[in-house]
N, C-alpha and C positions, 0 to 999 in steps of 0.2 A: 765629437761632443759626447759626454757620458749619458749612459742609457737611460740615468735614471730623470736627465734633466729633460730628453729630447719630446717624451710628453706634455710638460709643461708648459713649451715653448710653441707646440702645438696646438695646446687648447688655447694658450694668449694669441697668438696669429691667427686661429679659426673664431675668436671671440671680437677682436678687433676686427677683420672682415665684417663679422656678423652687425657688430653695432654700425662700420658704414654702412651697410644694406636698409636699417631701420628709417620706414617714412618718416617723415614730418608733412604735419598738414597744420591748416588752418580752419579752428571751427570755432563757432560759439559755444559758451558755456552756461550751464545752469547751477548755482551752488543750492544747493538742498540739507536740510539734516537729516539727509539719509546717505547710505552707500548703494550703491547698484555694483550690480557683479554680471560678471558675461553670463548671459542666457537669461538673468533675472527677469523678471516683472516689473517695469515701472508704470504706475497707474497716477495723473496728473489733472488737478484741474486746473486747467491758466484761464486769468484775464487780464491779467497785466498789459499792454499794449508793444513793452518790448520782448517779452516770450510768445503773444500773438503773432510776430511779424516775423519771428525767430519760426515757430512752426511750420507757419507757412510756404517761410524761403525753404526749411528742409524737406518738404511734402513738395514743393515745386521742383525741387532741383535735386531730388532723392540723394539726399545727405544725412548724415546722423548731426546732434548737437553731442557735446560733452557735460556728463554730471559730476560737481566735485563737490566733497563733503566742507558745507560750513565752518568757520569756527570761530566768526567772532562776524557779527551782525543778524536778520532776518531773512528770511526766501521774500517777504515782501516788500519793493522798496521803499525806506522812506529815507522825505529832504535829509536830515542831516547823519542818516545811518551809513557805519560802514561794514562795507561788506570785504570779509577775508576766508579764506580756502584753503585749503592743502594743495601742494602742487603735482596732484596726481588723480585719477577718475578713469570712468570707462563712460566710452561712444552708445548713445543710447540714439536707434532708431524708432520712428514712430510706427507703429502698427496698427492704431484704428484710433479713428478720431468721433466725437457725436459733438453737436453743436445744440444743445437740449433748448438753453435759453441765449438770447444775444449778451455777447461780451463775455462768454462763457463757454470753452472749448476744454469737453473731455477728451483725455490723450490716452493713450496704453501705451509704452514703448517698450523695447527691448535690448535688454544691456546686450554691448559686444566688443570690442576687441579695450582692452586697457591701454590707456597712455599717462606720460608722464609732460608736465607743465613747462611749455620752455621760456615762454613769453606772453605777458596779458597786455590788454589795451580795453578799459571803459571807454566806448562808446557815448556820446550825447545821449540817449534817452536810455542809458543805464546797462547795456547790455556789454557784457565782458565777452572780449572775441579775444582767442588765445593761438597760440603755436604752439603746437603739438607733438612728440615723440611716440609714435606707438612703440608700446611692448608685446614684447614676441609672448603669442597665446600660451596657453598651457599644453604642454606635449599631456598624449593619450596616454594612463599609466592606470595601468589593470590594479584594483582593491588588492590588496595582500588579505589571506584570510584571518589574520591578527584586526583586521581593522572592520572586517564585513560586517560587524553589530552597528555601524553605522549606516550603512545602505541597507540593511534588513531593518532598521529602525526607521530609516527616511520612506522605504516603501511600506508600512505600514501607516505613515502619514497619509501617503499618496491613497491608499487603500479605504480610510475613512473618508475622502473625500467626494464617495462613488453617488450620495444625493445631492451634492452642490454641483449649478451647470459650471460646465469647464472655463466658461469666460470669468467667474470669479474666484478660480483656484490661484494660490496662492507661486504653484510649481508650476510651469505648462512643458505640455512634450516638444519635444520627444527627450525622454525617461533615458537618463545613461548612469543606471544604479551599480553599471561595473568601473566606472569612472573617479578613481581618488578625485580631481577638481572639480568635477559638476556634482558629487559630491556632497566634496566639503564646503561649497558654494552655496547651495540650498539651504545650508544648516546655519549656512554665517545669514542667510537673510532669517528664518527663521525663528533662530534664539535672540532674546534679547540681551545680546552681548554690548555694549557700550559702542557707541560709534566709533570712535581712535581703536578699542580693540578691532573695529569690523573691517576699518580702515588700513590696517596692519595685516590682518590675512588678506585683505585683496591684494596687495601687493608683494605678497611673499612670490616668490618665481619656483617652489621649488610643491607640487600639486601633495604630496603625500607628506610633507611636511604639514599643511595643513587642516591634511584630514587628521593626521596622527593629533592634531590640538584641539579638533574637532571632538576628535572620539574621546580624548579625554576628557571634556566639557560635558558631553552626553554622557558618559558614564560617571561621573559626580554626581548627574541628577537622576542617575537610577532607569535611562532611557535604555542602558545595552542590555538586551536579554540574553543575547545571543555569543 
């Protein structure tokens, strides 16, 4: 075999391996107009009675639900609304729940591992339960120092925020400012980039490709000093 093909033929047979190793699971979904990204923040108030029943099966049976971004109906249901999605999101678990007023459950949760949509099924009282593909996380890949005006600009955000208590900071730790994907992930919830854009860097696979469209976005608005 020539030399120059026998790479190739390795990274498709290490790549094929890889994709059969990729779970699939079954979980509910929440369509939102928003994106959630691994490590994010997501802050919820439900009273709906099928995201009620939904939370509490995940807090019983320590499971995450799935969020996927909207694109044609409302996050509230109504009779004759429909709801359509992208077929892609990340596992959000819940991290602290308050129950302030009845029929009314504040949620925190926290984005985590990305999948891709294989199969949905609406349930009777509205709730979309899907099958799942996870995608493989973002490998650890150190800032290039071409790019570090982007983490010296996110940690001066982090930096202003030293009189707000920590339960309504926008970032929570733990802080990984040498991290292209946590990152460029902070900045895509951050700026107000259009959804289908925010929707498109969560799914990019490749962490400094991101940042790299990242930092170009913050320095169009005058954010790099650095």
């Amino acid at each position: 075999m020539p030399a120059i093909v026998l790479p190739i033929v390795l990274h498709a047979a290490r790549r094929i391996c890889h994709d059969a190793r990729m779970a699939t699971i079954s979980l509910p979904l929440f369509p939102l107009s928003t994106v959630l990204f691994p490590d994010g923040v997501l802050p919820l108030q439900i009273f709906e009675v099928r995201y009620l029943d939904m939370i509490s099966h995940c807090l019983t049976e320590d499971e995450p639900f799935g969020v996927v971004l909207l694109t044609q109906g409302q996050e509230v249901r109504h009779p004759e609304g429909i709801e359509r999605f992208v077929g892609a999101g990340t596992l959000a678990s819940v991290q602290d729940t308050t129950a302030s007023t009845p029929g009314l459950l504040q949620v925190v949760c926290r984005g985590g591992t990305r999948f891709n949509v294989l199969d949905t099924e609406r349930r009777a009282n509205g709730l979309w339960m899907a099958e799942a593909e996870l995608v493989e996380e973002d490998h650890a890949v150190r800032i290039p120092s071409d790019l570090k005006g982007a983490a010296d600009a996110l940690d001066r955000v982090l930096a202003s925020l030293h009189d707000v208590p920590q339960s309504r900071w926008p970032v929570q730790p733990p802080f990984r400012l040498d991290d292209c994907g946590w990152v460029a992930n902070r900045w895509c919830e951050l700026l107000p980039l259009p959804n289908g854009q925010k929707q498109n860097m969560l799914m990019l696979d490749n962490p400094m490709i991101r940042l790299e469209l990242l930092h170009d976005v913050l320095d169009e608005h005058g954010l790099i000093t650095s």
